[in-house]
PDB file as gemmi writes it, atoms N, CA and C in Angstrom:
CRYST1    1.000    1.000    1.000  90.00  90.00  90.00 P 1                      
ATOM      1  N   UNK A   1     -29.307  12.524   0.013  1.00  0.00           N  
ATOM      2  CA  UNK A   1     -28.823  11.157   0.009  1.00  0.00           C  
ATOM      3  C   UNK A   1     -27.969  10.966   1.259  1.00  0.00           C  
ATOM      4  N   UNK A   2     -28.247  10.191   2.287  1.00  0.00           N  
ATOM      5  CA  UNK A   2     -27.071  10.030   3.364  1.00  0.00           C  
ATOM      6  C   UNK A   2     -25.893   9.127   2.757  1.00  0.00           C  
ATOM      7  N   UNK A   3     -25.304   8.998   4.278  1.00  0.00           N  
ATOM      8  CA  UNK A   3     -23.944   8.066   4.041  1.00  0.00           C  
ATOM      9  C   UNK A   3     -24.388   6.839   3.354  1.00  0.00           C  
ATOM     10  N   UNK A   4     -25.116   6.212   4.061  1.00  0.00           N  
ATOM     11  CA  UNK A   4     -25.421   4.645   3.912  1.00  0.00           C  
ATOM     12  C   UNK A   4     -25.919   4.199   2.694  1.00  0.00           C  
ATOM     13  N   UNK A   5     -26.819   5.657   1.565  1.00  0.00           N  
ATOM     14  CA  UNK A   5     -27.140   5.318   0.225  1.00  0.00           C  
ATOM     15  C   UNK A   5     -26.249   5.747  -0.889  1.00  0.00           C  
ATOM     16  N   UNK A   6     -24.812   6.174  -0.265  1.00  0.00           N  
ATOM     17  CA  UNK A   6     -24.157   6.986  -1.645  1.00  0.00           C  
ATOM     18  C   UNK A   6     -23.248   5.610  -2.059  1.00  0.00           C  
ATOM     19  N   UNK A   7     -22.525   5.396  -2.836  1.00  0.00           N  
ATOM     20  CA  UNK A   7     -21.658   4.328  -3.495  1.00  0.00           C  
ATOM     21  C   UNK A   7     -20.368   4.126  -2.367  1.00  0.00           C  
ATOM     22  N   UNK A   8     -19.800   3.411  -2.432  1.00  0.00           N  
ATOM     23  CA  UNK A   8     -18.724   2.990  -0.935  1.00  0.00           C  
ATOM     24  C   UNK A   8     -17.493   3.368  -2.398  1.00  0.00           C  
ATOM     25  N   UNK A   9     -16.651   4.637  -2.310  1.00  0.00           N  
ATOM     26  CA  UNK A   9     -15.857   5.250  -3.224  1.00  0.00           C  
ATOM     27  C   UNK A   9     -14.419   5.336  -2.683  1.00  0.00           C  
ATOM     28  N   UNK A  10     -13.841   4.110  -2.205  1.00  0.00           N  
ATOM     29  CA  UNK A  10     -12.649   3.878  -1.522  1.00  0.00           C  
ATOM     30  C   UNK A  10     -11.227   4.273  -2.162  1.00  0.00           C  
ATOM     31  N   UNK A  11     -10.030   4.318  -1.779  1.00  0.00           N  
ATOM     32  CA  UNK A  11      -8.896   4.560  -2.217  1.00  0.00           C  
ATOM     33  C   UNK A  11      -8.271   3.446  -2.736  1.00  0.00           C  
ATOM     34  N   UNK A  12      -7.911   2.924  -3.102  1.00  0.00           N  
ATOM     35  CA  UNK A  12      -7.134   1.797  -3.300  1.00  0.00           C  
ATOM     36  C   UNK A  12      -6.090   1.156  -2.013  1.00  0.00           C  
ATOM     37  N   UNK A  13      -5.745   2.545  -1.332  1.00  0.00           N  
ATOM     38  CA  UNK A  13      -4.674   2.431   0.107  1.00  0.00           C  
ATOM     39  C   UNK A  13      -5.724   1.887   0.847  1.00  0.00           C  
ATOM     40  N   UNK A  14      -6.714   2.662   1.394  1.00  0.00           N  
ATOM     41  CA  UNK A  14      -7.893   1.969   1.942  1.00  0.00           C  
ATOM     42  C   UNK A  14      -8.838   0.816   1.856  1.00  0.00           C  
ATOM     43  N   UNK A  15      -8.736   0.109   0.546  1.00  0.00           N  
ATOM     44  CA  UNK A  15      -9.014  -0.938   0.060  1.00  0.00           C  
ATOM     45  C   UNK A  15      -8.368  -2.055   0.943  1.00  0.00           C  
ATOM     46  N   UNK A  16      -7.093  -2.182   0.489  1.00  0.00           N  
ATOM     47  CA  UNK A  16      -6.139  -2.623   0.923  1.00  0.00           C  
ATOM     48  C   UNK A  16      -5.796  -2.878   2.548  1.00  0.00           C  
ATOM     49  N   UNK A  17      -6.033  -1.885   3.174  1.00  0.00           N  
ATOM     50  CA  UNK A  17      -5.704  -1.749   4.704  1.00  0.00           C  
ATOM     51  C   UNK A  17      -7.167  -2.434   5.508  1.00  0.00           C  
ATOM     52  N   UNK A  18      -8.258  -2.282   4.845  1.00  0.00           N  
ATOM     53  CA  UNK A  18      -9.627  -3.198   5.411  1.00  0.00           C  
ATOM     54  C   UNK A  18      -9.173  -4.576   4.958  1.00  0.00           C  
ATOM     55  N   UNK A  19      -8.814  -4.968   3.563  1.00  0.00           N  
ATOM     56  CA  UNK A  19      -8.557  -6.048   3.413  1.00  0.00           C  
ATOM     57  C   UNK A  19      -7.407  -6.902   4.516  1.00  0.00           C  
ATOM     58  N   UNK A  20      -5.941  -6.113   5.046  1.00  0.00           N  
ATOM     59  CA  UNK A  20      -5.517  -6.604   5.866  1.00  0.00           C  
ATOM     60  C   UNK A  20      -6.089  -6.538   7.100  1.00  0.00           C  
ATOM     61  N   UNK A  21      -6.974  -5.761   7.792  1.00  0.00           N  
ATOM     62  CA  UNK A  21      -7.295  -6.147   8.802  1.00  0.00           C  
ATOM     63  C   UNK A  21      -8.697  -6.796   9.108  1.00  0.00           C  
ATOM     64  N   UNK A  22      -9.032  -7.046   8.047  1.00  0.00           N  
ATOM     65  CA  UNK A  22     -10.256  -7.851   8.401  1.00  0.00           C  
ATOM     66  C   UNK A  22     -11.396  -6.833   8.340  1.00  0.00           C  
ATOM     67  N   UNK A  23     -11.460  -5.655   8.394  1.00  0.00           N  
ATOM     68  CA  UNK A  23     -12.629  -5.054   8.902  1.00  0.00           C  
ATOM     69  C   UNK A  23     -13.464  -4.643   7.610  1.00  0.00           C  
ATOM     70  N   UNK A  24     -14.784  -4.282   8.255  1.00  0.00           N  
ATOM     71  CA  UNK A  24     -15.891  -3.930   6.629  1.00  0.00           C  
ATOM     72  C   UNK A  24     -16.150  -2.167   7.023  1.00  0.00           C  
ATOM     73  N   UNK A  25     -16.640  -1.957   5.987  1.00  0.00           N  
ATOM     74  CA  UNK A  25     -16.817  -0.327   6.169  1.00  0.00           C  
ATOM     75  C   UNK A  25     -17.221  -0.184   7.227  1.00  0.00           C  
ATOM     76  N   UNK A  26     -17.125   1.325   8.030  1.00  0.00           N  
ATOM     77  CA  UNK A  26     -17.582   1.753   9.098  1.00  0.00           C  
ATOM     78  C   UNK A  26     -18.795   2.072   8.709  1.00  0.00           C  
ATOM     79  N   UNK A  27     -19.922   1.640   9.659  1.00  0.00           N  
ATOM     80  CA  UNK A  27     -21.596   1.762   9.645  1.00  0.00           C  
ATOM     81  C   UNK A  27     -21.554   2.438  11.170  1.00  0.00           C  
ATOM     82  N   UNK A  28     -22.287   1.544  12.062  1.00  0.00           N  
ATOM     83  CA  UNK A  28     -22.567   1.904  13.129  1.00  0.00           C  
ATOM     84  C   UNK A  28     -21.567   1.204  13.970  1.00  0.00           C  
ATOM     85  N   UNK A  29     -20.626   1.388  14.034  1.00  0.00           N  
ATOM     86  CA  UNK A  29     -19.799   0.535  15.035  1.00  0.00           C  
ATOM     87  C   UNK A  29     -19.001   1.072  16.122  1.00  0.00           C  
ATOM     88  N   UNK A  30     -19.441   1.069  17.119  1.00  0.00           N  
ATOM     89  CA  UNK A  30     -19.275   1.830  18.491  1.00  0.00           C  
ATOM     90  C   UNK A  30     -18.120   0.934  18.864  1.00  0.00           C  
ATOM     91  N   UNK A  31     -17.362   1.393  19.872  1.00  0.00           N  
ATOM     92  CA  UNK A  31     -16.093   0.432  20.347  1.00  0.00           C  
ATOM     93  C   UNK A  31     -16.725   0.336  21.921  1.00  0.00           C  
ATOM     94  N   UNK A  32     -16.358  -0.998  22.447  1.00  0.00           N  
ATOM     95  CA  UNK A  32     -17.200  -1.018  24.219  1.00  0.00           C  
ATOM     96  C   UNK A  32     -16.173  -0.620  24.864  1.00  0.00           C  
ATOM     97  N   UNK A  33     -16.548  -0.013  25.788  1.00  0.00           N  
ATOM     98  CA  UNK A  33     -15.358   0.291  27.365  1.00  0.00           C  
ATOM     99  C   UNK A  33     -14.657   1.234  26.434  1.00  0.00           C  
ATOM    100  N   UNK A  34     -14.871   2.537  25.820  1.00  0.00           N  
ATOM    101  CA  UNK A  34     -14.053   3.295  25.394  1.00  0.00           C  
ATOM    102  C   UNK A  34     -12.786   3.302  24.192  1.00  0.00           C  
ATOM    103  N   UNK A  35     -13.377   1.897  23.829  1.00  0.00           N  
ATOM    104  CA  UNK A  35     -12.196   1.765  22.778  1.00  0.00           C  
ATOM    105  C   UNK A  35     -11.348   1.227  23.468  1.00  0.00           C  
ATOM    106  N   UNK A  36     -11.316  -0.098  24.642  1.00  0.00           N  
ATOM    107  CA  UNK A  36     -10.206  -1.341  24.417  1.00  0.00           C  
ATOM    108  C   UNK A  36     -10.669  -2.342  23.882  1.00  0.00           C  
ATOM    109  N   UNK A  37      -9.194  -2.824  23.392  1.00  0.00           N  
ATOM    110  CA  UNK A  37      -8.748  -3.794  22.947  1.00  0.00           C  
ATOM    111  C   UNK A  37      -7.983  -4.921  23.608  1.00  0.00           C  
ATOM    112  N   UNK A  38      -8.341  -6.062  23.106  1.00  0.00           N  
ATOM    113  CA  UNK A  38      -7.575  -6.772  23.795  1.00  0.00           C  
ATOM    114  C   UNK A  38      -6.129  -7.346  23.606  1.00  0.00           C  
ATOM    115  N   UNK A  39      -5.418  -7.038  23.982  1.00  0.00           N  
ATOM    116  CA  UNK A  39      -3.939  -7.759  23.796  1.00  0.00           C  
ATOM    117  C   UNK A  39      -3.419  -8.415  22.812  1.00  0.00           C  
ATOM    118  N   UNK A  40      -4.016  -9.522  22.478  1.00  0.00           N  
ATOM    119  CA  UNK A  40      -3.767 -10.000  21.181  1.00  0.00           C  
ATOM    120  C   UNK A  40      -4.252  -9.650  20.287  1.00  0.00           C  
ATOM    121  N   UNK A  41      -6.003  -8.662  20.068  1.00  0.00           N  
ATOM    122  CA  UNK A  41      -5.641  -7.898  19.147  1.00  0.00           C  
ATOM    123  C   UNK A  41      -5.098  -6.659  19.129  1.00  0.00           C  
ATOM    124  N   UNK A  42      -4.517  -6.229  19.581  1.00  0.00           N  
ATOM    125  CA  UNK A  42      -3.217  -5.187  19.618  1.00  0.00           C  
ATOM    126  C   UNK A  42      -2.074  -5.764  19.147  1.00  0.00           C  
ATOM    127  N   UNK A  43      -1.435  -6.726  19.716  1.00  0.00           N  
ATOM    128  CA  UNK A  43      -0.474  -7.357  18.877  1.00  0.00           C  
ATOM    129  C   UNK A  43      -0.290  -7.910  17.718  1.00  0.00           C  
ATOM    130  N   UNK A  44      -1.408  -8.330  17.116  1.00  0.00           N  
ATOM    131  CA  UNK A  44      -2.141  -8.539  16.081  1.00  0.00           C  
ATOM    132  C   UNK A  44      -1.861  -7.562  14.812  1.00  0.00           C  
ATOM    133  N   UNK A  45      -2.979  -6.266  15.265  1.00  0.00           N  
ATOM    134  CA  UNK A  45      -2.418  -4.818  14.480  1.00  0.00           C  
ATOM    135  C   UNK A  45      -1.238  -4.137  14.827  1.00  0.00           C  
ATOM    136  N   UNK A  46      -0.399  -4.219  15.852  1.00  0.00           N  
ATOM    137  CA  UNK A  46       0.818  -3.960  15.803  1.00  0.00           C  
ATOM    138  C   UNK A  46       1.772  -4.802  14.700  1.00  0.00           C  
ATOM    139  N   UNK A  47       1.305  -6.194  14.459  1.00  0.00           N  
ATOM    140  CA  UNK A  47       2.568  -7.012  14.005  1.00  0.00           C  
ATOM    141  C   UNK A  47       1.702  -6.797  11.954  1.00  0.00           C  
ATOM    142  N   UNK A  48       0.716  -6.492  11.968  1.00  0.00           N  
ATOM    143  CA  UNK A  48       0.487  -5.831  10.754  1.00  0.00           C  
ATOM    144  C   UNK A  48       1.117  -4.517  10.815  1.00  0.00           C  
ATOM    145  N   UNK A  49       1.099  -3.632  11.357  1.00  0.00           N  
ATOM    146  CA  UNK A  49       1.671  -2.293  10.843  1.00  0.00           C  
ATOM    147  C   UNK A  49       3.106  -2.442  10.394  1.00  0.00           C  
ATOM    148  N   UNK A  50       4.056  -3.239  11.646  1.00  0.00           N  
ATOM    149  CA  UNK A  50       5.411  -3.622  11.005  1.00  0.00           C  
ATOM    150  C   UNK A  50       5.302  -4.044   9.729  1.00  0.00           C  
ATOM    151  N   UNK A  51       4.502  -5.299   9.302  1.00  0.00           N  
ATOM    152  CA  UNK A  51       4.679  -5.598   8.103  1.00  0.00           C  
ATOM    153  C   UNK A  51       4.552  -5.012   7.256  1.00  0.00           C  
ATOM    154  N   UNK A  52       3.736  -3.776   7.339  1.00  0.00           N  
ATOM    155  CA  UNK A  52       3.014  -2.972   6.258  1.00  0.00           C  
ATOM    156  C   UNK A  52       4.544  -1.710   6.045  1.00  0.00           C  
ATOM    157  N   UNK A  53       4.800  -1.849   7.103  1.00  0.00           N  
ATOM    158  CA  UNK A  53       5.728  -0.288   7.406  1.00  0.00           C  
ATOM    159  C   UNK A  53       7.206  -1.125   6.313  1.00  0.00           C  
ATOM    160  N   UNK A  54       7.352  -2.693   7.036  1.00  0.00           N  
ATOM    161  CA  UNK A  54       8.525  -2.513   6.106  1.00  0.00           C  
ATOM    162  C   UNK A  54       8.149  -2.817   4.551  1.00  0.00           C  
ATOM    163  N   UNK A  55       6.717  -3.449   4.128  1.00  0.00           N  
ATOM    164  CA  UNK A  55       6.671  -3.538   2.599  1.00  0.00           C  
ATOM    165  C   UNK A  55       7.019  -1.718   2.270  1.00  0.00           C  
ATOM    166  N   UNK A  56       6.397  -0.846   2.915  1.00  0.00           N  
ATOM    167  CA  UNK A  56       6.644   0.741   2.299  1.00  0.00           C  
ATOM    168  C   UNK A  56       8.149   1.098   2.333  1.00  0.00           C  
ATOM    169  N   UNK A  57       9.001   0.545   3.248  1.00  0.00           N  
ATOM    170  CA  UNK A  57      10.560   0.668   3.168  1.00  0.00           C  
ATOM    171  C   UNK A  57      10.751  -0.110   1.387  1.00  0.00           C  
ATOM    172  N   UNK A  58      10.333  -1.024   1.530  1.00  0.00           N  
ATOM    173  CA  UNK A  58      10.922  -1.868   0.028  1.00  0.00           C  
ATOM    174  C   UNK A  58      10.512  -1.212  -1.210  1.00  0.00           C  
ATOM    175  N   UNK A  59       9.004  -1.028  -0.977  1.00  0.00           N  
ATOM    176  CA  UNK A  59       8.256   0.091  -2.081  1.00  0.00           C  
ATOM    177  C   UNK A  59       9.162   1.216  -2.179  1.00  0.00           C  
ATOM    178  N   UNK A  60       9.687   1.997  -1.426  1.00  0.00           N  
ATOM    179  CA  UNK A  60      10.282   3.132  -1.908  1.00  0.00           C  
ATOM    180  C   UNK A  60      12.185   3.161  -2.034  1.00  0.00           C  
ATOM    181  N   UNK A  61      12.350   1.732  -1.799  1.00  0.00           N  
ATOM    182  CA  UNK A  61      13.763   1.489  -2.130  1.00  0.00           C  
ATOM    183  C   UNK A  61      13.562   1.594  -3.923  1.00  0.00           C  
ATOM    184  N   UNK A  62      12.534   0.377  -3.889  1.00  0.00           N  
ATOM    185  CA  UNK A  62      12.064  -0.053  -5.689  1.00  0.00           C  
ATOM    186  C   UNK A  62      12.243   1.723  -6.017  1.00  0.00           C  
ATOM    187  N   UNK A  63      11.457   2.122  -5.612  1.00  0.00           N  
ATOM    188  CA  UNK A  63      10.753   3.418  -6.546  1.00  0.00           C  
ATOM    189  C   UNK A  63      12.333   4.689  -6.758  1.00  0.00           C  
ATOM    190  N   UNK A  64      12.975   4.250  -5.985  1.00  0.00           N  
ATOM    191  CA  UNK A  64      14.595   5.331  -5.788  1.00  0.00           C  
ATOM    192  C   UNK A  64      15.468   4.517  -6.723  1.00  0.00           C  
ATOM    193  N   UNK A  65      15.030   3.542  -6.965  1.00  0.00           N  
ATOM    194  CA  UNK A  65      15.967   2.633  -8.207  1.00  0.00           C  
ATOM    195  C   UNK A  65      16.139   2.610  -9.654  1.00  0.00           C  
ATOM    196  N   UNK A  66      13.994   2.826  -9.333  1.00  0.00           N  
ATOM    197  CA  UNK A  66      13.669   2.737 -10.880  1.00  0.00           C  
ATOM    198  C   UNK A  66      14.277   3.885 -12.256  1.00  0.00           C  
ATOM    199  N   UNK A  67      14.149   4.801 -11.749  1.00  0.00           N  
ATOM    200  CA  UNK A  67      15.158   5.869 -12.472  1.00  0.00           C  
ATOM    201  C   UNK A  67      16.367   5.266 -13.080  1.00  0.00           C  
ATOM    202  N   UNK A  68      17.633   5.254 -11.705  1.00  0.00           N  
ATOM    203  CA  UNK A  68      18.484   4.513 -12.384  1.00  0.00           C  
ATOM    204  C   UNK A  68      18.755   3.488 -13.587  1.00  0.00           C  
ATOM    205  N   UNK A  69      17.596   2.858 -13.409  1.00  0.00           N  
ATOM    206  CA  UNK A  69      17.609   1.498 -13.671  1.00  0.00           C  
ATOM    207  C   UNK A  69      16.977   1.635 -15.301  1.00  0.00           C  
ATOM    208  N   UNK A  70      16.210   2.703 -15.209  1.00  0.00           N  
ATOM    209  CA  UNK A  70      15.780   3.199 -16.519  1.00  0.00           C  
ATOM    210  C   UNK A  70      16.316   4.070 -17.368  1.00  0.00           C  
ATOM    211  N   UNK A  71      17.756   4.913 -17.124  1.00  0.00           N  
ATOM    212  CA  UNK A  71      18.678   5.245 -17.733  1.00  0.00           C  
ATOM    213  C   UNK A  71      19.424   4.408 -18.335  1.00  0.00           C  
ATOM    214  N   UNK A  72      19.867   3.599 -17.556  1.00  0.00           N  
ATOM    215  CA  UNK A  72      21.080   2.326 -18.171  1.00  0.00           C  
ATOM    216  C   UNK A  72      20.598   1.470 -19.367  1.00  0.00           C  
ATOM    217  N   UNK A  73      19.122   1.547 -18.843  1.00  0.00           N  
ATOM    218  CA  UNK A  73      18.140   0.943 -20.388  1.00  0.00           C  
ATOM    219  C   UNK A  73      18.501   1.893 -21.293  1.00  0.00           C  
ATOM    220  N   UNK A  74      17.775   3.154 -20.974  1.00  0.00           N  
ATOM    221  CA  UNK A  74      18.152   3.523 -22.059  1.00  0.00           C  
ATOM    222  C   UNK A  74      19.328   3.795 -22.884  1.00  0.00           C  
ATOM    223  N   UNK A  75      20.589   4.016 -22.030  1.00  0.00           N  
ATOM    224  CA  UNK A  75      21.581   3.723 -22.544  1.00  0.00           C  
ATOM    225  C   UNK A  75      22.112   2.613 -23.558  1.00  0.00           C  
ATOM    226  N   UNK A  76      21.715   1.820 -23.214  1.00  0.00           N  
ATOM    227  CA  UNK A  76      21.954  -0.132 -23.651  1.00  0.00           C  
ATOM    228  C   UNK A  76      21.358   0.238 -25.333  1.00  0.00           C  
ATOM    229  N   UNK A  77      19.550   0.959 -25.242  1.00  0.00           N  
ATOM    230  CA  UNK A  77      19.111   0.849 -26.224  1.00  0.00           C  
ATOM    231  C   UNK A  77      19.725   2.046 -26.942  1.00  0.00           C  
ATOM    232  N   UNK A  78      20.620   2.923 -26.677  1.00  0.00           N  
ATOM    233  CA  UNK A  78      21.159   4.167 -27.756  1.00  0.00           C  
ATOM    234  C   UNK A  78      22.245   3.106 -28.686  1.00  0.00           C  
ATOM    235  N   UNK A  79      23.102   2.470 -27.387  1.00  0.00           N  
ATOM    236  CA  UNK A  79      24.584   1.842 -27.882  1.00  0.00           C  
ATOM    237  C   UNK A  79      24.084   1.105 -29.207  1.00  0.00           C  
ATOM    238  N   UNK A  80      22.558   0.127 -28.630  1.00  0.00           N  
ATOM    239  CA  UNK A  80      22.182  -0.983 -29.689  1.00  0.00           C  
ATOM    240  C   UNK A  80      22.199  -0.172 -30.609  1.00  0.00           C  
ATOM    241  N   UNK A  81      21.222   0.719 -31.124  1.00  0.00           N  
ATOM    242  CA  UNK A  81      20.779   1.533 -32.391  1.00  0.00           C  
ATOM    243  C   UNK A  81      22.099   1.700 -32.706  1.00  0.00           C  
ATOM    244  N   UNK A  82      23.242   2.510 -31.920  1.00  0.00           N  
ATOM    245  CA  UNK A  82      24.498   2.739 -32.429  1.00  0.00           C  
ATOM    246  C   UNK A  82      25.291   1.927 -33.206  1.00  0.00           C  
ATOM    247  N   UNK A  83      25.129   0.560 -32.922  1.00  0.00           N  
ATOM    248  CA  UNK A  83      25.759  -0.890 -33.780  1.00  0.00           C  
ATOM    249  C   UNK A  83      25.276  -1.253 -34.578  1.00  0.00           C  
ATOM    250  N   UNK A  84      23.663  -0.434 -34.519  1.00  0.00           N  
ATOM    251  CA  UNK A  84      22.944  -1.542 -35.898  1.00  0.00           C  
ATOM    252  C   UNK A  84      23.318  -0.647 -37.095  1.00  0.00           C  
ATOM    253  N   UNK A  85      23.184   1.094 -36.686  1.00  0.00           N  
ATOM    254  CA  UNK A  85      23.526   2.199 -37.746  1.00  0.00           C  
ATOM    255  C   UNK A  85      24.741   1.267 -38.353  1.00  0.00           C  
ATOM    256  N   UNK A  86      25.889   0.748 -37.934  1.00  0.00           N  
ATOM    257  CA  UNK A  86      27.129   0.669 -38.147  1.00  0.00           C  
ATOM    258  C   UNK A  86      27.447  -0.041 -39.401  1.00  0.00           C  
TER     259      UNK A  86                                                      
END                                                                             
């Protein structure tokens, strides 16, 4: 079975990163003159990567929180049970 007949079995990260840049699976797609680009699209995928770079700053602020944030729950819910025993 080659490439082109097996199922397109993507990551979800990779999903995602074609979806922001526009592009469709890699088939046959050669780049001209060695792989340039032109300026604005360079700036283009440059001013996506920032965006992408700081949603992953926020994603892993969330994710260093959630812990916390899920103790104090559970705390809240010991105290409750503690008042209703009462």
């Amino acid at each position: 079975m080659s490439d082109a007949d097996k199922p397109s079995k993507l990551n979800p990260l990779q999903k995602t990163m074609r979806r922001f840049s526009g592009q469709s699976p890699k088939t046959d797609v050669s780049p001209s003159r060695g792989g340039e680009k032109h300026p604005t699209e360079i700036e283009a995928l440059q001013g996506q990567v920032k965006g992408l770079e700081e949603e992953l700053y926020q994603v892993r602020r969330r994710l260093e929180q959630v812990p916390r944030e899920f103790e104090l729950l559970r705390a809240r819910l010991q105290q409750s049970r503690e008042q209703l025993e009462q």
